[in-house]
C-alpha positions in Angstrom: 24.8 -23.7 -18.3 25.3 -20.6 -20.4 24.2 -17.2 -18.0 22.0 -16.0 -20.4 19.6 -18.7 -19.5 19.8 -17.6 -15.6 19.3 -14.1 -17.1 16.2 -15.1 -19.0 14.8 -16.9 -16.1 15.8 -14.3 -14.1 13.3 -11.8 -16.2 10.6 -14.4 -16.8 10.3 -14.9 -12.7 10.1 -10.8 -12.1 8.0 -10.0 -14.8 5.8 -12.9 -13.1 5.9 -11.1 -10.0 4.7 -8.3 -11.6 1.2 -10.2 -11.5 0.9 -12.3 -8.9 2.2 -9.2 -6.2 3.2 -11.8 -3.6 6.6 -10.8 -3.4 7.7 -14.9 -3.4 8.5 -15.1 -7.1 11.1 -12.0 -6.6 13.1 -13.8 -4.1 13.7 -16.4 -6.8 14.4 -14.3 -9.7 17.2 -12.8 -7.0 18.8 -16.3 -6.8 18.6 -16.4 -10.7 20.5 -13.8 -11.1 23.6 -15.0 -8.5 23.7 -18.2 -10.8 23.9 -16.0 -14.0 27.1 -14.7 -12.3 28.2 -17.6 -11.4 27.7 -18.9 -14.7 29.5 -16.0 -15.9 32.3 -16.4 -14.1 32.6 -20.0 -15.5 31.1 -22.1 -12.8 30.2 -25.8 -13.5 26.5 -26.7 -13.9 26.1 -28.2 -10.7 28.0 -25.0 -8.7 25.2 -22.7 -10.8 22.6 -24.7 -9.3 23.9 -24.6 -6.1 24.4 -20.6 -6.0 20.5 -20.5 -7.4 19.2 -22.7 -4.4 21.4 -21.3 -1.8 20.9 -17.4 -2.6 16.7 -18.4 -3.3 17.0 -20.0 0.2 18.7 -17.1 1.9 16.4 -14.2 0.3 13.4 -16.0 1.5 14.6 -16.6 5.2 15.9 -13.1 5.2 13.5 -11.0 3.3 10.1 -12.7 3.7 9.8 -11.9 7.5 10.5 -8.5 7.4 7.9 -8.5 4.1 5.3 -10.1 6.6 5.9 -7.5 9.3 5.2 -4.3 7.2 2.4 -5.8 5.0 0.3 -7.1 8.4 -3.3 -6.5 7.8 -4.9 -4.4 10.7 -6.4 -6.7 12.1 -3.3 -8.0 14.1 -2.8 -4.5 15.5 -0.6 -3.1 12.7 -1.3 0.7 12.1 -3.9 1.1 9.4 -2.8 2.1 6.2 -4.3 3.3 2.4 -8.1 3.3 3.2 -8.4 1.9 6.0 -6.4 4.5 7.7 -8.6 7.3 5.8 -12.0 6.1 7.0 -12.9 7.1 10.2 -10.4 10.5 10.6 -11.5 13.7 10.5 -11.6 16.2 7.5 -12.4 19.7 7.1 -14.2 21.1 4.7 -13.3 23.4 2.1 -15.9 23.8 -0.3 -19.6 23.1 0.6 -20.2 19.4 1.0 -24.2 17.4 -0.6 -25.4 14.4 -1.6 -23.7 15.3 -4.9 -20.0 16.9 -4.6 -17.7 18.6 -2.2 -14.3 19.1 -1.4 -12.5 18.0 1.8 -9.0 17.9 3.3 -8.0 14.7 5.1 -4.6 14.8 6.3 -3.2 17.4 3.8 -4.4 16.4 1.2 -7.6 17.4 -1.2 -10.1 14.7 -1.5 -13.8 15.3 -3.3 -16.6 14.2 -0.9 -20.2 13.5 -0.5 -22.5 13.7 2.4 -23.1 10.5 3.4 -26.5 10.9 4.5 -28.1 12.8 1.5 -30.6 15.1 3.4 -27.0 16.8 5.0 -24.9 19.2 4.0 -21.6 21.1 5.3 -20.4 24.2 4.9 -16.8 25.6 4.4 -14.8 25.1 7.9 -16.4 22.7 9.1 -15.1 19.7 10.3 -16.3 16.2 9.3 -16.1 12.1 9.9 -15.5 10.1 6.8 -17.5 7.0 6.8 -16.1 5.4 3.9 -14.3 5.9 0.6 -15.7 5.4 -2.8 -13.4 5.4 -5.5 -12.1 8.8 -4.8 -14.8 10.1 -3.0 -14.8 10.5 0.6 -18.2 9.7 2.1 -18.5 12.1 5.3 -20.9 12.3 8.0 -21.4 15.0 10.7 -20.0 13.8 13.9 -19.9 16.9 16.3 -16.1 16.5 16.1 -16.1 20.2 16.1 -17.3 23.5 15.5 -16.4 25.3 12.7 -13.0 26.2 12.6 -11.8 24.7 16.1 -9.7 21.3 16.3 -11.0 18.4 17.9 -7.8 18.8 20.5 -8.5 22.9 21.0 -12.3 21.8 23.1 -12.3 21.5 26.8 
């Protein structure tokens, strides 16, 4: 078979990946792309297919377990990540925090907030629990984690 047509499958199976995120269909276009070498270096049909099966084979005993290991949900016992890591920390608050807006900072970085009851509301320094995430809204809750200006760790 020509290389171009590994090359062309190649494409076609990461631009697939693209959409289904599974990282499976990668692992393939990998082994597509050995054959296209192969091919290119004026290997018979059968040897092409052979280098596409074998390399295929070998990305997906190698790379899916370590693909599994760092994409564990939390609920295995994997450290939380993206949200879920987000909702429950602390935050302080920077500028005063309603039912309507605010401004917090969670871990470094600036996130807009709401109170997440809507009769609260928090004034600048102090610190907060964040209940949940909307969009890009914090939702934030007073939790006694502090008074204003101390860290949770600095209490006795």
């Amino acid at each position: 078979m020509d290389a171009v047509f590994w090359v062309v499958l190649g494409v076609v199976l990461a631009v697939a990946e693209i959409f289904t995120t599974t990282l499976f269909l990668i692992m393939f276009a990998v082994g597509a792309f050995a054959a296209a070498g192969a091919a290119a270096l004026g290997a018979p049909t059968a040897v092409q297919a052979v280098v596409f099966a074998v390399v295929s084979a070998l990305t997906v005993a190698v790379a899916r377990p370590a693909i599994r290991r760092h994409s564990r949900s939390t609920s295995d016992g994997a450290e939380p990540i993206g949200l879920a890591a987000i909702e429950g920390s602390t935050a302080l608050v920077l500028e005063r925090v309603d039912a309507e807006q605010g401004l917090v900072k969670i871990d470094g970085e600036l996130w807009s907030a709401r109170s997440y009851d809507a009769t609260q509301s928090f004034d600048p320094g102090r610190r907060v629990r964040v209940i949940k995430v909307q969009g890009a809204t914090a939702l934030v809750w007073d939790d006694d984690v502090s008074t204003s200006g101390e860290l949770p760790e600095a209490r006795g």
